[in-house]
py3Dmol code that shows the C-alpha trace and the ligand (Angstrom):
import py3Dmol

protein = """\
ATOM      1  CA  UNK A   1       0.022 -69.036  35.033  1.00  0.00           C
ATOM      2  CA  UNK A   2       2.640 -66.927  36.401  1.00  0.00           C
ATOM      3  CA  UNK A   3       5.402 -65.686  33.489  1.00  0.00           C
ATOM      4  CA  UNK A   4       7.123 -63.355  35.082  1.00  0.00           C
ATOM      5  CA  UNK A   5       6.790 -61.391  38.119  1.00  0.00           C
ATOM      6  CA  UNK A   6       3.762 -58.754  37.219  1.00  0.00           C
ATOM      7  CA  UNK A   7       2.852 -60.977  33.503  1.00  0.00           C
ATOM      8  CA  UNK A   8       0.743 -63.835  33.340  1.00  0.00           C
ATOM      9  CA  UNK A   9      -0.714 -65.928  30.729  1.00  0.00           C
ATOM     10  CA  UNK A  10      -4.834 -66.289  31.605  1.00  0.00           C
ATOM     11  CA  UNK A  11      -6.191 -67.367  28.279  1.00  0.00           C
ATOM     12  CA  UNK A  12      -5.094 -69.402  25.418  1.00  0.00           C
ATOM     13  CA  UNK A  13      -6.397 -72.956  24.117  1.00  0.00           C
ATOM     14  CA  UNK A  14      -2.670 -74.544  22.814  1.00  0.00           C
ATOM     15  CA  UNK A  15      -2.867 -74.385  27.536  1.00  0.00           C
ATOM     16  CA  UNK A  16      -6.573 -75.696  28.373  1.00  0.00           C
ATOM     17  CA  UNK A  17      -6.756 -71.963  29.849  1.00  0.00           C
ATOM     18  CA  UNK A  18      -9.638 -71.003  27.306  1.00  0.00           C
ATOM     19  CA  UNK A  19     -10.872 -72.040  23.761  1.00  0.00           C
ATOM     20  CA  UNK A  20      -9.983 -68.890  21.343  1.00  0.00           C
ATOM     21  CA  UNK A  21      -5.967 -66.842  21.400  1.00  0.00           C
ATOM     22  CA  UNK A  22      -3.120 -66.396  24.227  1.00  0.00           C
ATOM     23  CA  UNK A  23      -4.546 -64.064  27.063  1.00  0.00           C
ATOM     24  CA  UNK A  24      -2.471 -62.671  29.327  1.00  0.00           C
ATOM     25  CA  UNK A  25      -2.448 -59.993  32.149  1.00  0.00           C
ATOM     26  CA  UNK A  26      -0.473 -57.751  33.247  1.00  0.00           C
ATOM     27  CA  UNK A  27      -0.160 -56.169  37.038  1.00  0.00           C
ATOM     28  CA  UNK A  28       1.061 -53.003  36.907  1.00  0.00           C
ATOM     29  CA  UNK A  29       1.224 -52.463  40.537  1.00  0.00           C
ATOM     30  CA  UNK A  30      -2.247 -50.863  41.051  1.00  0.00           C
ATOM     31  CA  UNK A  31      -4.026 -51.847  37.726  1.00  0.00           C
ATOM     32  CA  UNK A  32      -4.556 -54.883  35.683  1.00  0.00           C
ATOM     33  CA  UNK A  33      -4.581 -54.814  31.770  1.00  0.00           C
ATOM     34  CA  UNK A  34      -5.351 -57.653  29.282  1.00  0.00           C
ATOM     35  CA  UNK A  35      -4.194 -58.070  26.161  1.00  0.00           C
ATOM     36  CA  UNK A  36      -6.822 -60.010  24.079  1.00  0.00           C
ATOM     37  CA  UNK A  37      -9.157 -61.470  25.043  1.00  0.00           C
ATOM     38  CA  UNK A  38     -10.016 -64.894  22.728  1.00  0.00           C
ATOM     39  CA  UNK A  39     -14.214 -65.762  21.828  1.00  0.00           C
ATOM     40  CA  UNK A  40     -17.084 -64.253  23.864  1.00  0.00           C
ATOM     41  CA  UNK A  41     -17.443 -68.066  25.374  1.00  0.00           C
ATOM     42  CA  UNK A  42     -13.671 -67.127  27.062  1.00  0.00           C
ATOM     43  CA  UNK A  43     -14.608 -64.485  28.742  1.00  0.00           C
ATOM     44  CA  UNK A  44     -16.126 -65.998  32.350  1.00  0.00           C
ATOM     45  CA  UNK A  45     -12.746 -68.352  31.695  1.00  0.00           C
ATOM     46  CA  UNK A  46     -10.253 -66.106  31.462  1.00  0.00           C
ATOM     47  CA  UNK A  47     -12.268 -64.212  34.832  1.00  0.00           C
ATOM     48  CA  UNK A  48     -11.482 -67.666  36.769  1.00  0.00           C
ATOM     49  CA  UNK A  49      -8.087 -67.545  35.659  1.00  0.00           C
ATOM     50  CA  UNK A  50      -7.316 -64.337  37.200  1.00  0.00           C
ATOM     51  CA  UNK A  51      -8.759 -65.385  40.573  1.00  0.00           C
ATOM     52  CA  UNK A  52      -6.839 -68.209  40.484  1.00  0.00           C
ATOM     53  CA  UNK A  53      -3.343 -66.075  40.420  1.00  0.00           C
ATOM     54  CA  UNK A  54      -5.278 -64.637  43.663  1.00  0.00           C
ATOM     55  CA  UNK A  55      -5.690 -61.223  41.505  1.00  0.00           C
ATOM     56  CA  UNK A  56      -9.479 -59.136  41.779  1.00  0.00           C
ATOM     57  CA  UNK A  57     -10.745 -59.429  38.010  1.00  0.00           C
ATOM     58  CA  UNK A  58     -12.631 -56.380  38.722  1.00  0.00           C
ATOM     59  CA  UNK A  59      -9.095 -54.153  39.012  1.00  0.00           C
ATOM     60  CA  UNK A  60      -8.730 -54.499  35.143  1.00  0.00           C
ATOM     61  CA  UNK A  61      -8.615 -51.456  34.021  1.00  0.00           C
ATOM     62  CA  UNK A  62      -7.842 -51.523  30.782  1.00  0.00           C
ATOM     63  CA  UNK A  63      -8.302 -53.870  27.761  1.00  0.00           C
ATOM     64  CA  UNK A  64      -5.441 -53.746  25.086  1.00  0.00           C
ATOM     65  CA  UNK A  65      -6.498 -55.222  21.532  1.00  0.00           C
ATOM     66  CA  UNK A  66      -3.976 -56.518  19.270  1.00  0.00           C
ATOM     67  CA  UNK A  67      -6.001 -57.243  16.357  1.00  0.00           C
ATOM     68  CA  UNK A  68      -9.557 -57.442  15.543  1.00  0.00           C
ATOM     69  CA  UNK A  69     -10.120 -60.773  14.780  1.00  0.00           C
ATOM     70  CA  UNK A  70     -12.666 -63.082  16.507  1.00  0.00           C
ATOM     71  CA  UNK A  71     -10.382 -65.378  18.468  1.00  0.00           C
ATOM     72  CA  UNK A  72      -8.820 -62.083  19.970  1.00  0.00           C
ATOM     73  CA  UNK A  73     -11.651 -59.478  20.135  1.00  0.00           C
ATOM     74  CA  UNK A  74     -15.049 -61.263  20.149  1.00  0.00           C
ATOM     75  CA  UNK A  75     -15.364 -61.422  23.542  1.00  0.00           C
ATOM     76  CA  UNK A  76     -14.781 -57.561  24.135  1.00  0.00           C
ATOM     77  CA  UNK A  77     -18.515 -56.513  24.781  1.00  0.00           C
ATOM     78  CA  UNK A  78     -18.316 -58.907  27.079  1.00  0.00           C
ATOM     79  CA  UNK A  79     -15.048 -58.315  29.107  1.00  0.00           C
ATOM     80  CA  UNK A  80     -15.857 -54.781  29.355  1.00  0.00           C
ATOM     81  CA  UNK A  81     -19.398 -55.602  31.230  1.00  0.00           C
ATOM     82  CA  UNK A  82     -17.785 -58.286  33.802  1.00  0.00           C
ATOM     83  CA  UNK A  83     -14.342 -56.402  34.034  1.00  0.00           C
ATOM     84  CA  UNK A  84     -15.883 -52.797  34.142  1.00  0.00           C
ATOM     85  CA  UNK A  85     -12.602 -51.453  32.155  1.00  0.00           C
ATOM     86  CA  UNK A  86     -12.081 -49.221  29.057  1.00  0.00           C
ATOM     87  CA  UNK A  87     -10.711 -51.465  25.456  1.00  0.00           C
ATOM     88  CA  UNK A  88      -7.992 -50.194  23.679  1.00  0.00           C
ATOM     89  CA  UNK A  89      -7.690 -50.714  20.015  1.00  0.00           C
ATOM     90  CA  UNK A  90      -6.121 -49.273  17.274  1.00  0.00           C
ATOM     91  CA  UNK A  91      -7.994 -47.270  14.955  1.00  0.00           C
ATOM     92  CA  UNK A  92      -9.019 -49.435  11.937  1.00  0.00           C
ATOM     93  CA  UNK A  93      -9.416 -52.476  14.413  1.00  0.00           C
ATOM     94  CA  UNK A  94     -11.683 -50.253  16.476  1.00  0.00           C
ATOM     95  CA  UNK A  95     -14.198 -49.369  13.565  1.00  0.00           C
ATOM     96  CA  UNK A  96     -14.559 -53.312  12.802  1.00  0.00           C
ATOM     97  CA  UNK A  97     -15.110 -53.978  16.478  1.00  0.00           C
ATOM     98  CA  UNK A  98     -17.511 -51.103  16.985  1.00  0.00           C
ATOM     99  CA  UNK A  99     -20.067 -52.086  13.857  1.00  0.00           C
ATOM    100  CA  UNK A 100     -19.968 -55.576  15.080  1.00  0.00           C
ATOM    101  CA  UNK A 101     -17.027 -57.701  13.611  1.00  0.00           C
ATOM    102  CA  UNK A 102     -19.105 -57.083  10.402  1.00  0.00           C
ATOM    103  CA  UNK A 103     -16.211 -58.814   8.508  1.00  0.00           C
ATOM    104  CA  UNK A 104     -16.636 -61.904  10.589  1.00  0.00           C
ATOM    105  CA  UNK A 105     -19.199 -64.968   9.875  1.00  0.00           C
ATOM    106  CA  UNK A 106     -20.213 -64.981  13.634  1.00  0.00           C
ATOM    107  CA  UNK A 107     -21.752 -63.024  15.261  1.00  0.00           C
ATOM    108  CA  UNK A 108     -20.236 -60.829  18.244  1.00  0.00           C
ATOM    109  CA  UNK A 109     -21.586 -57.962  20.278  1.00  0.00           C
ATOM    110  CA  UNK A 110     -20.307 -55.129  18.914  1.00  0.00           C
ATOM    111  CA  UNK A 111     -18.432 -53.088  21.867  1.00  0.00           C
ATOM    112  CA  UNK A 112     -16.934 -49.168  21.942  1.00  0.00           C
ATOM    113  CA  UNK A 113     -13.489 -48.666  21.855  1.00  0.00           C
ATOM    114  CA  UNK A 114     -12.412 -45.663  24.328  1.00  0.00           C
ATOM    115  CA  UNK A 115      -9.034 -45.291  23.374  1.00  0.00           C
ATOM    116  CA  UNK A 116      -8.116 -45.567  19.664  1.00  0.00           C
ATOM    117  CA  UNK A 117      -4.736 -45.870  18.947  1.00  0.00           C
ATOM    118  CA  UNK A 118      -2.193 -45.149  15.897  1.00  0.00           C
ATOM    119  CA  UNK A 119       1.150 -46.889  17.142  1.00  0.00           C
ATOM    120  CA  UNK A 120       4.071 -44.769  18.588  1.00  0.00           C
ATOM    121  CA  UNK A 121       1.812 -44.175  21.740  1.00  0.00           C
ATOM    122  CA  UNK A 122       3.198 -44.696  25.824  1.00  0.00           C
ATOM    123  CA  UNK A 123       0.323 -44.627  28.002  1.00  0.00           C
ATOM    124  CA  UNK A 124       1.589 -44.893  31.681  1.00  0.00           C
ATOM    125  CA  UNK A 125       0.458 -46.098  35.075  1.00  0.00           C
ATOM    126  CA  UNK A 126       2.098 -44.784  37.695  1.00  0.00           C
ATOM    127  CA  UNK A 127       5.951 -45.671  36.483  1.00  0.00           C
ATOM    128  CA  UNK A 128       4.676 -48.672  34.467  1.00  0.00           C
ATOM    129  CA  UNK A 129       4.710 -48.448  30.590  1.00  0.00           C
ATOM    130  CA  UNK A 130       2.935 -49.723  27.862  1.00  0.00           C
ATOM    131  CA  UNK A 131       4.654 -48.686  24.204  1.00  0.00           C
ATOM    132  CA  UNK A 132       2.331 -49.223  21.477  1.00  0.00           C
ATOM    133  CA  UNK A 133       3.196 -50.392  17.731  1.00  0.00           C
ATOM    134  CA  UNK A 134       1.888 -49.990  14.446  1.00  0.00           C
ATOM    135  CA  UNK A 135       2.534 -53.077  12.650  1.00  0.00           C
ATOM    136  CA  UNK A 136       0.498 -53.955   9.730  1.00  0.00           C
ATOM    137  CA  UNK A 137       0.070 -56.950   8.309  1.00  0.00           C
ATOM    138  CA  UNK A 138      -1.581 -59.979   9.692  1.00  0.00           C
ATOM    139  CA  UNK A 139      -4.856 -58.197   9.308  1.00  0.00           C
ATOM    140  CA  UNK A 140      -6.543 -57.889   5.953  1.00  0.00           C
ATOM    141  CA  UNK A 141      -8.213 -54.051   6.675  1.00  0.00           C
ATOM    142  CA  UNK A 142      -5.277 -52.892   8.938  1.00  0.00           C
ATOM    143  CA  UNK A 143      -5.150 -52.489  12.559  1.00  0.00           C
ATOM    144  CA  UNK A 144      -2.519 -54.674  14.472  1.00  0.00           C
ATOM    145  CA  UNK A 145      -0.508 -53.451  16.698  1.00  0.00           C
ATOM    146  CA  UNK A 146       2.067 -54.943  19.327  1.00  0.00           C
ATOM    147  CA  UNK A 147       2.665 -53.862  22.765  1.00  0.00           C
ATOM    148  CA  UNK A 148       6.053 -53.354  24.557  1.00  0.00           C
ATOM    149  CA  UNK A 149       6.472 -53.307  28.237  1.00  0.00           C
ATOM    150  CA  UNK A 150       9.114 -53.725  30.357  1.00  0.00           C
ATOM    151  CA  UNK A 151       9.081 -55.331  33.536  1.00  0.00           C
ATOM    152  CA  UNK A 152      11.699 -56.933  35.767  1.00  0.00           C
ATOM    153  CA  UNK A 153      14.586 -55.512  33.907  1.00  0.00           C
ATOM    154  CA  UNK A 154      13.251 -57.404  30.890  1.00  0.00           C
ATOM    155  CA  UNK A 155      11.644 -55.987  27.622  1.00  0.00           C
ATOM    156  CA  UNK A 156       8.322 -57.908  26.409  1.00  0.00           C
ATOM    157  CA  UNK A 157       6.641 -57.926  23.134  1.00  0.00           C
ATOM    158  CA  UNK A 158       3.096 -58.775  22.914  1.00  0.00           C
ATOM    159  CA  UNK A 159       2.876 -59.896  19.482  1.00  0.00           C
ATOM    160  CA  UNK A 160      -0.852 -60.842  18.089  1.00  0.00           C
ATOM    161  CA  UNK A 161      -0.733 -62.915  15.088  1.00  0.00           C
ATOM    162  CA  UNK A 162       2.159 -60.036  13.558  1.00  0.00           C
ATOM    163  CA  UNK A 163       4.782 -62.683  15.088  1.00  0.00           C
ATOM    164  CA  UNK A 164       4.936 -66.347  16.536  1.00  0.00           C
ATOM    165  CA  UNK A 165       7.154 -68.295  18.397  1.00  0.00           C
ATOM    166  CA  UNK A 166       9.418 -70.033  15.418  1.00  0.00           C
ATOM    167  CA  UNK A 167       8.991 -73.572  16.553  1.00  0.00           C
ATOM    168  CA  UNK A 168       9.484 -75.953  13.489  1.00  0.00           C
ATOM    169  CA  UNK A 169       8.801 -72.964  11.033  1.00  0.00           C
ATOM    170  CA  UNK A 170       6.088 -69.900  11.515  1.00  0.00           C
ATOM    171  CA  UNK A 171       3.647 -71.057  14.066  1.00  0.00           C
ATOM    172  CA  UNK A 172       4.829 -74.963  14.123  1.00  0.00           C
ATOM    173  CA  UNK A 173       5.273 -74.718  10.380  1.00  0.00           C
ATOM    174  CA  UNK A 174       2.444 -73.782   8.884  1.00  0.00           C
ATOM    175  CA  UNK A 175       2.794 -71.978   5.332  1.00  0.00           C
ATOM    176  CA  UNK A 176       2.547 -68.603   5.597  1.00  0.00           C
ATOM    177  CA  UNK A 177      -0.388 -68.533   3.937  1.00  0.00           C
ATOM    178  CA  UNK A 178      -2.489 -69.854   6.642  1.00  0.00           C
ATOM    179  CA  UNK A 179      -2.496 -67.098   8.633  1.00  0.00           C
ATOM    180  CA  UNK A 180      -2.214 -64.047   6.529  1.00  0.00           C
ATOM    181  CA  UNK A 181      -4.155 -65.770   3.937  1.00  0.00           C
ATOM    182  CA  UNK A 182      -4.414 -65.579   0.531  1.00  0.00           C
ATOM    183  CA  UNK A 183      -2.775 -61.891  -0.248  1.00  0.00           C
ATOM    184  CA  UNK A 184      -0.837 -60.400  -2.660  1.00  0.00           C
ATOM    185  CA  UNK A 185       2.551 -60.065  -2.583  1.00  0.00           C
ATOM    186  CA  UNK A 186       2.554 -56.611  -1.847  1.00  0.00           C
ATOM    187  CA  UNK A 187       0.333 -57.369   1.060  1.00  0.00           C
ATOM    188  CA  UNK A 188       3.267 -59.524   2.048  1.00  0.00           C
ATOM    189  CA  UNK A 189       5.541 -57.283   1.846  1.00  0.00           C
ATOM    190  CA  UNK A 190       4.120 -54.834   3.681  1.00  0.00           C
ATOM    191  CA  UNK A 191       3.927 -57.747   6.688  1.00  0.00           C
ATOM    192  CA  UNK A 192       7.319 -58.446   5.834  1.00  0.00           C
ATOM    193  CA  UNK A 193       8.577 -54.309   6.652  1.00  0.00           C
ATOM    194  CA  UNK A 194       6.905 -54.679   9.571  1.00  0.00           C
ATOM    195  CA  UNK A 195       8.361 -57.662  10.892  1.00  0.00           C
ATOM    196  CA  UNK A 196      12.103 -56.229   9.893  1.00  0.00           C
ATOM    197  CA  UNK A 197      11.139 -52.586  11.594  1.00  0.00           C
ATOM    198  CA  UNK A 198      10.548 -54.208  15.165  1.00  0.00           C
ATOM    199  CA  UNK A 199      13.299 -55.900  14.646  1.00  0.00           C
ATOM    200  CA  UNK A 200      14.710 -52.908  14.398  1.00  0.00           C
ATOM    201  CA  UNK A 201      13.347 -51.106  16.947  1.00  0.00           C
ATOM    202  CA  UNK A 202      12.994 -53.796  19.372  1.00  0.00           C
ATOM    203  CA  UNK A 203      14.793 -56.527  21.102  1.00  0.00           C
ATOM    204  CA  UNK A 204      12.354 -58.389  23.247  1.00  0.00           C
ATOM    205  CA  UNK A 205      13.655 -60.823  25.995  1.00  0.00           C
ATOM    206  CA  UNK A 206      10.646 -62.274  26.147  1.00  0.00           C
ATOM    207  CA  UNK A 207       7.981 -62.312  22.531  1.00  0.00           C
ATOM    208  CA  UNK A 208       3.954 -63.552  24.050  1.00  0.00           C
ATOM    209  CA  UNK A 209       2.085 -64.331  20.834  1.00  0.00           C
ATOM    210  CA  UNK A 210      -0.981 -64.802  20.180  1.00  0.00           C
ATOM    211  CA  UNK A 211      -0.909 -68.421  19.787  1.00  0.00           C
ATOM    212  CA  UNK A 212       1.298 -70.803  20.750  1.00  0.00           C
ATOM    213  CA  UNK A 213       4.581 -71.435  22.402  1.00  0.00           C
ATOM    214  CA  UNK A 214       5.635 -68.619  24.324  1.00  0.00           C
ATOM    215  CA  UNK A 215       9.658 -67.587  23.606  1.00  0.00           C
ATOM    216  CA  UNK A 216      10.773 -66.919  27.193  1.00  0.00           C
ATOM    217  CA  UNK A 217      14.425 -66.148  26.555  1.00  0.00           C
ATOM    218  CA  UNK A 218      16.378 -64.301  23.649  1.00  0.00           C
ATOM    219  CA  UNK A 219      12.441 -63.339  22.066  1.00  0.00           C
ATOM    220  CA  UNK A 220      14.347 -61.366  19.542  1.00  0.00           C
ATOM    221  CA  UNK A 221      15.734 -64.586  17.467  1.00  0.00           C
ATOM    222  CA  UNK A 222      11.774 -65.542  17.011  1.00  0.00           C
ATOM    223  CA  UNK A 223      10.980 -61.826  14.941  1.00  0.00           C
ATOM    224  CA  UNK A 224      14.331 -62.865  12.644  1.00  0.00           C
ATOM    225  CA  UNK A 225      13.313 -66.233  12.306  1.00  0.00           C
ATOM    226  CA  UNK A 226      10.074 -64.831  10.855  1.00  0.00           C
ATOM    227  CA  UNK A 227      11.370 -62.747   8.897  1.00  0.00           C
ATOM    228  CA  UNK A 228      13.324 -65.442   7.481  1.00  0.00           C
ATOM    229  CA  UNK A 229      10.845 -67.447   6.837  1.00  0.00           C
ATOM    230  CA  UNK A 230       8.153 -64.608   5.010  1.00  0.00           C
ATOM    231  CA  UNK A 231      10.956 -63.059   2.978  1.00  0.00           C
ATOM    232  CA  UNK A 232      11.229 -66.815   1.708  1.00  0.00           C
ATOM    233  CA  UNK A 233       7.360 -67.597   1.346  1.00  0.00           C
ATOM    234  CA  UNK A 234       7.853 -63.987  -1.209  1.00  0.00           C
ATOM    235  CA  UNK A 235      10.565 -65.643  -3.806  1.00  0.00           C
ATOM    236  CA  UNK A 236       8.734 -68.990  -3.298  1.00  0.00           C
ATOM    237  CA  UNK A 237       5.252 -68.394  -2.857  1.00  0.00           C
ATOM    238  CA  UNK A 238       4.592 -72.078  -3.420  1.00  0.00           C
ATOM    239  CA  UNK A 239       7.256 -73.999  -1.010  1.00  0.00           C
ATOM    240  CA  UNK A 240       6.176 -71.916   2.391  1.00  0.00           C
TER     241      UNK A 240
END
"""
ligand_1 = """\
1
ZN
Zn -5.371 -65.249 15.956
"""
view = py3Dmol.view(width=600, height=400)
view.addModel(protein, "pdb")
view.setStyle({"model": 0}, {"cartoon": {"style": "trace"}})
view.addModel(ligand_1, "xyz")
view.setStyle({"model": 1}, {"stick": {}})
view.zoomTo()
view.show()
């Protein structure tokens, strides 16, 4: 499904598109990237999704990680096989995703990751742009990051699980809890920096999460409405 010219959504189970996180592409005018890409099972999915928006599966060239959790990374080995194209992780993530999602109580092929990332990173194709974040938080170990592009005049945030769309409350109201887990308050904390740097730094039109509803205008009011709601869940722990 088309999202904007150049951005589409190709993956996600909240759309019947595939069973694990929100997939999408991105045409950068010669070269496709992904961003996630949900269970190993979503893989061949997500492949008939891109055909379907009449775009060559075999032109991605890159796949961007957000996080290193199953329902985003598990089908990486895969993807890189079908797709032929390079993954892109940060750091931490990629050490987890290279010794086989040890963390995880499935079982994943393990997959290299060509270009590790820190945050703070542009990596270009041709005048397209892809700005990379550091923003810890969601995972336990370390290793999200967002991605910023801009395209059509409008600035997108790829989010991961570091921000959702605020619909009734953090990802349709769920307590904060259930999905950073159980962590201590520093831990939630240092999600909740995070959340107030981009807000900072960025003002996305558009914020594509990793679940969910995607916020299609004004994407900046989701990151403050998080914010609102984590910096609450830290002076009542209980309530959110
Ligand atoms: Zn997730």
């Amino acid at each position: 499904m088309r999202i904007i010219d150049g951005v589409y959504i190709v993956g996600g189970a909240e759309y019947n598109l595939s069973k694990g996180c929100n997939i999408y592409l991105i045409d950068t005018g010669g070269e496709l990237l992904l961003v996630d890409i949900g269970l190993e099972d979503d893989v061949k999915l997500v492949e008939e999704n891109i055909k379907d928006e009449n775009l060559n599966p075999k032109d991605v060239s890159i796949l961007f990680i957000t996080h290193p959790h199953m329902d985003h990374a598990g089908g990486a080995a895969r993807a890189k096989r079908l797709f032929e194209c390079r993954l892109a992780a940060h750091e931490i993530a990629a050490k987890i995703i290279e010794s086989n999602f040890q963390k995880s109580r499935d079982r994943s092929t393990a997959a290299q990751v060509e270009i590790k990332l820190h945050g703070d990173e542009s990596l270009t194709f041709g005048d397209f742009e892809v700005h990379v974040l550091d923003t810890p938080g969601h995972t336990k170990e370390g290793g999200d990051l967002c991605y910023l592009i801009k395209a059509n005049g409008k600035s997108i945030l790829f989010t991961g699980d570091t921000a959702f769309k605020c619909e009734r409350g953090l990802m349709g109201g769920h307590p904060v809890t259930a999905w950073i887990g159980k962590r201590s308050s520093e831990d939630v904390e240092t999600y909740l920096n995070t959340l107030r740097r981009l807000s900072k730094i960025v003002k996305p039109d558009i914020l594509l999460p990793g679940h969910g509803f995607l916020a299609l205008r004004e994407g900046w009011k989701e990151l403050n409405e998080c914010i609102r709601i984590v910096a609450k869940h830290l002076e009542e722990p209980c309530l959110t």
